[in-house]
C-alpha positions as CSV (number, residue, x, y, z in Angstrom):
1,X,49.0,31.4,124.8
2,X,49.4,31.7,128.5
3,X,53.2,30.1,128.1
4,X,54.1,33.2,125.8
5,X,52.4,35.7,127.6
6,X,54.9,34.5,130.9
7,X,57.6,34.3,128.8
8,X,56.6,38.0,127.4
9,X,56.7,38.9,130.9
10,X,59.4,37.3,132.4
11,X,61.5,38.8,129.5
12,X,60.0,42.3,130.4
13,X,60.9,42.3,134.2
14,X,64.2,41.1,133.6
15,X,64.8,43.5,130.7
16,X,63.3,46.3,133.2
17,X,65.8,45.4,135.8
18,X,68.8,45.3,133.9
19,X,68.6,48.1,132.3
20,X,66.2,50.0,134.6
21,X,68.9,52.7,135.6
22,X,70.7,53.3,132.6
23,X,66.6,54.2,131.3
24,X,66.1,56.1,134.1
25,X,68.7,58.5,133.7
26,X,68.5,59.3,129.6
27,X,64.8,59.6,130.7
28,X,65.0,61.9,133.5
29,X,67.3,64.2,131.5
30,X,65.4,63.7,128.4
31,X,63.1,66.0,130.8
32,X,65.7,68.5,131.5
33,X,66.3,69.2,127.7
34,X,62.9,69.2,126.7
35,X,63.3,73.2,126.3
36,X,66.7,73.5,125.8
37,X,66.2,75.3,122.8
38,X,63.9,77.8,123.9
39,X,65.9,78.3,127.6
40,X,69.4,78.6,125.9
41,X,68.2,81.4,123.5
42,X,66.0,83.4,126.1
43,X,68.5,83.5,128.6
44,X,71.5,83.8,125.6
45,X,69.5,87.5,124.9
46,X,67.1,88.3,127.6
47,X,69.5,91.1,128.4
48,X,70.2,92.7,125.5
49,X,67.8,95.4,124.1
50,X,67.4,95.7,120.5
51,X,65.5,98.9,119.8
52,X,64.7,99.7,116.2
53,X,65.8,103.3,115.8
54,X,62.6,103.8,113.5
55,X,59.7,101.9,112.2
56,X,61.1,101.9,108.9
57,X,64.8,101.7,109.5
58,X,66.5,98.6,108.2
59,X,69.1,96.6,109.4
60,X,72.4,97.3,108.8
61,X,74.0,96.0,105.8
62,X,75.6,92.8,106.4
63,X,78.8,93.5,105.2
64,X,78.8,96.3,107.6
65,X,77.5,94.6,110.1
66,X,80.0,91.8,110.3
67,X,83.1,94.2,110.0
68,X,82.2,95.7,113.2
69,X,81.3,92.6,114.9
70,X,85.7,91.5,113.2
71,X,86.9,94.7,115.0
72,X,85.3,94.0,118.4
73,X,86.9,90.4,118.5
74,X,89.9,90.7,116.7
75,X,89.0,87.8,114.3
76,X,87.4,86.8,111.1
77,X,84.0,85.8,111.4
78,X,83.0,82.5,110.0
79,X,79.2,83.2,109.3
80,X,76.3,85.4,110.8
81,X,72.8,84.6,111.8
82,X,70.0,86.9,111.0
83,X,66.4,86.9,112.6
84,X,62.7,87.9,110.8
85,X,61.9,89.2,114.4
86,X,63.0,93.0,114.5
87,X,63.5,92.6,118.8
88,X,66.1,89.8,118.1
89,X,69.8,90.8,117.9
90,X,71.9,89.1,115.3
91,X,74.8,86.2,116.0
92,X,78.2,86.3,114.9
93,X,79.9,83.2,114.9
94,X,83.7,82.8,115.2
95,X,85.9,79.8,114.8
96,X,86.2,77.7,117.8
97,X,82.1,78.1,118.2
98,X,82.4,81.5,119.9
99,X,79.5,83.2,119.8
100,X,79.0,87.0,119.6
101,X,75.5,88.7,119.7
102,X,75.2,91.9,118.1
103,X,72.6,94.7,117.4
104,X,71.7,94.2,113.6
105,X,71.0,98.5,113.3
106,X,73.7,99.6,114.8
107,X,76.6,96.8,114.9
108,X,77.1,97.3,118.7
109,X,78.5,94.3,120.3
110,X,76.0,92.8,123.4
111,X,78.2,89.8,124.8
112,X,78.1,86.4,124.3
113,X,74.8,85.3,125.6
114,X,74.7,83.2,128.5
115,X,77.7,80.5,129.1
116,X,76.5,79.0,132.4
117,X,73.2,78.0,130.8
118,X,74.6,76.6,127.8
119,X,77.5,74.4,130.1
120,X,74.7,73.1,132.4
121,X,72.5,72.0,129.0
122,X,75.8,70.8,127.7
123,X,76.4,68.4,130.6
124,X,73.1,67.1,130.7
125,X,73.3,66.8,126.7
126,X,76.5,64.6,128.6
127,X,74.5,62.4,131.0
128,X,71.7,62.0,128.1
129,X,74.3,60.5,125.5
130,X,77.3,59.2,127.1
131,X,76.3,58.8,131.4
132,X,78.8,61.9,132.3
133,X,81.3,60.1,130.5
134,X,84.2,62.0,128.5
135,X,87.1,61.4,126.7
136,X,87.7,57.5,125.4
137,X,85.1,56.3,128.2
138,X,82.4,58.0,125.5
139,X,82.9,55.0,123.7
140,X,81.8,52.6,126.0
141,X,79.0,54.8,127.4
142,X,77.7,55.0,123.8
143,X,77.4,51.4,123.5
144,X,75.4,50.8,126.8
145,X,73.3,54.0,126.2
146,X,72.5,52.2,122.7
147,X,71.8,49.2,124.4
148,X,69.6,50.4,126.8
149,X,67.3,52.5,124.0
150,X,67.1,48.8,122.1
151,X,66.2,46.9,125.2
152,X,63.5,50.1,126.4
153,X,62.3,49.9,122.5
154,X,61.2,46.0,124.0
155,X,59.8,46.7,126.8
156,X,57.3,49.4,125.6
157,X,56.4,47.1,122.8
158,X,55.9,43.7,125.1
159,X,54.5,46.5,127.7
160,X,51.7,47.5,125.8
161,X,51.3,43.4,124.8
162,X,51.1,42.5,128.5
163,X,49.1,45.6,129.0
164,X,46.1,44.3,126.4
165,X,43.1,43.2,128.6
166,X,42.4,39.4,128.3
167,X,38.3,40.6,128.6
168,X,37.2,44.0,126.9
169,X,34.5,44.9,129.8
170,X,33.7,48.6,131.0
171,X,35.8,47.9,134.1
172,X,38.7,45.9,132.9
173,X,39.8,48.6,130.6
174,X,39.2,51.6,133.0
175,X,41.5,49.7,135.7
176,X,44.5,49.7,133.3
177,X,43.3,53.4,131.3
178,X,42.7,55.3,134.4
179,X,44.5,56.0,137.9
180,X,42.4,54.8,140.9
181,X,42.6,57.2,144.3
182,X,43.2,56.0,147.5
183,X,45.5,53.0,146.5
184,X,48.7,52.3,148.2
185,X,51.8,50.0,147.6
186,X,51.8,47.3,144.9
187,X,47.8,48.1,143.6
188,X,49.4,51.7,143.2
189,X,52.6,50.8,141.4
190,X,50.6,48.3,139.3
191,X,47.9,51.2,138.8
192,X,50.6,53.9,137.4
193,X,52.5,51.3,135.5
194,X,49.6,50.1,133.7
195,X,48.3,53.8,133.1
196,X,50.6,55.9,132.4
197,X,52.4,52.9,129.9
198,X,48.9,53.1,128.0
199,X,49.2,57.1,127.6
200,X,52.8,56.9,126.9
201,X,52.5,54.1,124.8
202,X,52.4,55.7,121.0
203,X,55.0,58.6,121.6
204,X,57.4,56.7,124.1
205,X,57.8,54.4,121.0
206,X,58.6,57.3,118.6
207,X,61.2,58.7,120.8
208,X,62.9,55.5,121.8
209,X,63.0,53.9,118.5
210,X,64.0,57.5,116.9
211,X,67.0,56.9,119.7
212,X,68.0,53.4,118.5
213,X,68.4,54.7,114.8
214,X,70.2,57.9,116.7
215,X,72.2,55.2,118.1
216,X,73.4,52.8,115.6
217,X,74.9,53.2,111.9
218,X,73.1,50.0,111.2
219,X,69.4,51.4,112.4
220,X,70.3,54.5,110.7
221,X,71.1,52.6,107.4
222,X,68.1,50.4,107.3
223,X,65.8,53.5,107.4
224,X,67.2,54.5,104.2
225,X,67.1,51.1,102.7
226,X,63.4,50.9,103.9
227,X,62.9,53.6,101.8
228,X,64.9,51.6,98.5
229,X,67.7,54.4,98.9
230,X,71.7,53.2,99.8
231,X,72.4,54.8,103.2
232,X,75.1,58.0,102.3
233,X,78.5,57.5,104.2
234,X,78.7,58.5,108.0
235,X,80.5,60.9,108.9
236,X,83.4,60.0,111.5
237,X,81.9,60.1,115.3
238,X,83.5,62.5,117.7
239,X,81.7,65.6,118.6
240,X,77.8,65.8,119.1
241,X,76.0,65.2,116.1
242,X,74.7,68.7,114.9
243,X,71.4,70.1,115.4
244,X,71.0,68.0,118.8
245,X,68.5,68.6,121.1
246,X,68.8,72.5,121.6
247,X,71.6,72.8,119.2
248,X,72.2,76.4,118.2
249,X,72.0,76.8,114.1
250,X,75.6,78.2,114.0
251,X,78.2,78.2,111.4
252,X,80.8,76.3,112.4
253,X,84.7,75.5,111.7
254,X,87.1,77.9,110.8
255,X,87.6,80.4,108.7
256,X,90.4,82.9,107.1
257,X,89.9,86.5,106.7
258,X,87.7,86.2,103.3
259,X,86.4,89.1,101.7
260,X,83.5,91.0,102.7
261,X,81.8,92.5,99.4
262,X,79.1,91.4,97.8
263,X,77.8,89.6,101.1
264,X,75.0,92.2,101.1
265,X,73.4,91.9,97.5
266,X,73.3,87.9,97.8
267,X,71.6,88.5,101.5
268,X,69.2,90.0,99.5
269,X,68.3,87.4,97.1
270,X,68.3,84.9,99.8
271,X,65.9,86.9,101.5
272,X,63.4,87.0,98.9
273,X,63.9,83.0,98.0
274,X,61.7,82.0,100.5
275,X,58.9,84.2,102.1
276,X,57.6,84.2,105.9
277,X,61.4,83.1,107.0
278,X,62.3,82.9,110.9
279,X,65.8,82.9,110.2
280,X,69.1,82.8,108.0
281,X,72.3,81.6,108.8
282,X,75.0,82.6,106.1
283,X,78.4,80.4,105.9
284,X,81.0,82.6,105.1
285,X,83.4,80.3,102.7
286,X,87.0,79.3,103.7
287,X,87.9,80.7,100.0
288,X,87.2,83.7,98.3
289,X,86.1,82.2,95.2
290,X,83.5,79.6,96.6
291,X,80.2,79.6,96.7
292,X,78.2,81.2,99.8
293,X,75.8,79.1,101.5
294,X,72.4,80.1,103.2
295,X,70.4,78.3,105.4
296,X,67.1,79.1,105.4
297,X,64.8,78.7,108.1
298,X,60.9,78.8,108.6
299,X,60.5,77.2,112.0
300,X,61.8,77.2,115.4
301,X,65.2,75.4,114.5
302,X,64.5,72.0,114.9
303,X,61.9,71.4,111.9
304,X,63.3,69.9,109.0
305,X,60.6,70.0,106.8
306,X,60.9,74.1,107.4
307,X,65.1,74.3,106.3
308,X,65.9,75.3,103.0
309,X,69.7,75.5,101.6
310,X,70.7,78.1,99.2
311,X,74.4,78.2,97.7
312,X,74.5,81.2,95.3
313,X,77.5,82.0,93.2
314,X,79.8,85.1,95.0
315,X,80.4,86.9,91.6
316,X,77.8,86.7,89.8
317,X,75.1,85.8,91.9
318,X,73.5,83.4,90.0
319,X,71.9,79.7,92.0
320,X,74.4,77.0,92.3
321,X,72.4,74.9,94.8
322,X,68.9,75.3,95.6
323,X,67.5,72.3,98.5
324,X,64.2,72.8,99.5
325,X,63.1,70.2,102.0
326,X,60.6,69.3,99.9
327,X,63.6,67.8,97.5
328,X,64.9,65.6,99.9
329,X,64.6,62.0,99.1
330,X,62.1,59.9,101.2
331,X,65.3,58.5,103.0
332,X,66.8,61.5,104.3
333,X,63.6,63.2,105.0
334,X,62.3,60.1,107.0
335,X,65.5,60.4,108.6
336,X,65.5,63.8,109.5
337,X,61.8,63.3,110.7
338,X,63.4,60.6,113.2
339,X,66.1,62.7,114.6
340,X,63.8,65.4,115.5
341,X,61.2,63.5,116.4
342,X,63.5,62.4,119.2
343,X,63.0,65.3,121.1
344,X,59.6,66.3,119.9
345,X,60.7,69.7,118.0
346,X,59.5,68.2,114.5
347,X,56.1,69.4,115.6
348,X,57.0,72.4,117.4
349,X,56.5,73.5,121.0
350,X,53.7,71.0,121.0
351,X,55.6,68.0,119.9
352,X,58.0,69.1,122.5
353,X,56.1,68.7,125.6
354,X,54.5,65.3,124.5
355,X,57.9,64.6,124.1
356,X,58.9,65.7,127.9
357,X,55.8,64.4,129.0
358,X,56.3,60.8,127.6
359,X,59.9,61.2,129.3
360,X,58.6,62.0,132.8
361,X,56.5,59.2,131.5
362,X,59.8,56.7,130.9
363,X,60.7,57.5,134.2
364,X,57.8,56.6,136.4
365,X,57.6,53.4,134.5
366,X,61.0,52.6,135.6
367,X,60.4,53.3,139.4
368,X,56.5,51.3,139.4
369,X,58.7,48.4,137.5
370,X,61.3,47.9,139.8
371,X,59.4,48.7,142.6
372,X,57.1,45.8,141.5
373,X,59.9,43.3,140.6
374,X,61.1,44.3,144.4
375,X,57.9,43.3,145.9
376,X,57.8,39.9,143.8
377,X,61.1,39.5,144.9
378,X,60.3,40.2,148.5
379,X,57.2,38.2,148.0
380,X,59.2,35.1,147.3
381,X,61.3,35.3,149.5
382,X,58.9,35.3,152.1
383,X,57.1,32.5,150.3
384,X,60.3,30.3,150.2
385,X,60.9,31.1,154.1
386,X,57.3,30.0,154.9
387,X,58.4,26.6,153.1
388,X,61.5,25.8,154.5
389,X,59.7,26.4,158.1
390,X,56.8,24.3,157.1
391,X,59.2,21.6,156.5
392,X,61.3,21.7,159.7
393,X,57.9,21.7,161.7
């Protein structure tokens, strides 16, 4: 038993030090993003005053609404996000991911929110995912990225195995549970390691392994098959995976100069498929024929379990597609759960900073572990120089 407990270790340290700084950095930007969501959207329309000409006045028809918001850019619109909250101004979306905030009484433009904030959380969204890396170097960055999660997915579970008191006393566990004032140096480092890996422990797991199946087709594939579900076909890597942390719910991809009319009365009917909404995003099709899509929202953006589709039929009105989350198979909603789960918002803006917390977390455990494997290394060192001298003498 004490041979595999070394041989946990030993594996540990050395997994620690390899990929110690690789860990360090997705963790200490893990940090950064923990409120990406929230930042990006106060600071996209903390200037723009949406006054609601009357308690009873309603928005402005939709139809309406995006034809003004066409005239001020000088292109077609590829879809329009509305808010429940009367304060909020509405977001028209253009191809190319312009985005174009407008008051939903009166059609006035407001600007495009904020662009600095959204490059800064786009280039740590960079460092978190790829180490800074663009273009073909992505690829490469990917794959140690992935490696690292895998590897840090070890260490917290042989962590918390080397962490498990050899005698369950009073003072044992409190050593290893608890942080101890008035230490300095390695008793310290060994203090936070032990304590803050024991409080990190359940939800550092979550998030790293939710990385790993983030990570890799093959991680993302067995949680499907774990379910007894085959895994659906991936779409083609290139651009950030949608819905990432503090992704925007935009429309996206292009779009022709559809037709306008009858844009309001399906609104409506969206509107009243699902009470207590937050928000609705409608998809304005690439052809005038084609079904319009709705998606549906009841939380903050990042809560599958709260998304709802709706595709409704643009003549007639009737339901072509109705997706509550609750029809998801047990597959796709465990994989959803995982994806959000990575950055905490599955559970809100409490999941969130247990999520940033356990981050901060990942990245004290990297500095107490290398800071102890330097001290073992110094130790030896010294320990071999002692040696040698006694020998000479």
């Amino acid at each position: 038993m004490k041979l595999f407990r070394k041989v946990i270790f030993w594996c540990h340290l050395i997994a620690g030090v390899a990929a110690g700084v690789v860990i360090l950095i997705m963790s200490v930007t893990g940090v950064v993003l923990t409120y990406e969501r929230q930042i990006q959207r106060w600071a996209d329309v903390r200037g723009y005053n949406v006054a609601r000409p009357a308690a009873d006045a309603a928005r402005l028809p939709v139809e309406a609404l995006l034809s003004k918001a066409q005239e001020a850019q000088g292109a077609a619109p590829s879809g329009v996000t509305l808010y429940g909250d009367a304060a909020s101004p509405a977001s028209v979306a253009f191809p190319g991911g312009r985005i174009l905030y407008v008051n939903p009484y009166t059609g006035e433009a407001l600007g495009e929110g904020s662009p600095r904030v959204r490059a800064f959380f786009r280039s740590v969204t960079d460092w978190h995912r790829w180490l800074g890396a663009s273009g073909e170097g992505r690829d490469a960055a990917r794959a140690v990225t992935g490696a690292a999660n895998l590897i840090f997915l070890f260490i917290v579970a042989s962590g918390f195995y080397l962490w498990w008191p050899r005698k369950w006393t009073r003072k044992s566990l409190r050593a290893v549970t608890w942080f101890r004032r008035g230490q300095g140096g390695k008793a310290r480092d060994f203090n936070w390691h032990n304590v803050i890996g024991f409080w990190s422990a359940v939800p550092l797991f979550v998030v790293v392994l939710s990385g790993v199946v983030i990570s890799y087709t093959w991680a993302s594939n067995l949680v499907y098959k774990l379910a007894g579900e085959e895994p659906p076909a991936q779409p083609q890597r290139g651009a950030p995976p949608a819905g990432g942390p503090g992704a925007q719910q935009q429309p996206q991809g292009a779009n022709t100069s559809a037709p306008l009319e009858g844009l309001d009365n399906l609104l409506v009917k969206a509107e009243r498929q699902v009470e207590g909404w937050r928000s609705i995003t409608l998809q304005l099709p690439s052809k005038p024929d084609a079904p319009v899509t709705f998606a549906i929202d009841r939380g903050n953006g990042g809560q599958p379990q709260l998304r709802s589709q709706l595709a409704l039929n643009r003549a007639t009105g009737e339901v072509v597609r109705w997706e509550p989350a609750s029809n998801n198979t047990a597959g796709r909603r465990m994989r959803s759960w995982l994806r959000f789960a990575h950055t905490g918002e599955v559970y809100g803006l409490v999941g969130q900073t247990i999520a940033g917390l356990v981050s901060l977390g990942g990245a004290f455990l990297v500095y107490t572990g290398l800071s102890l494997a330097w001290r073992r290394l110094y130790s030896w060192k010294g320990r071999r120089s002692r040696e040698r001298l006694a020998e000479e003498v």
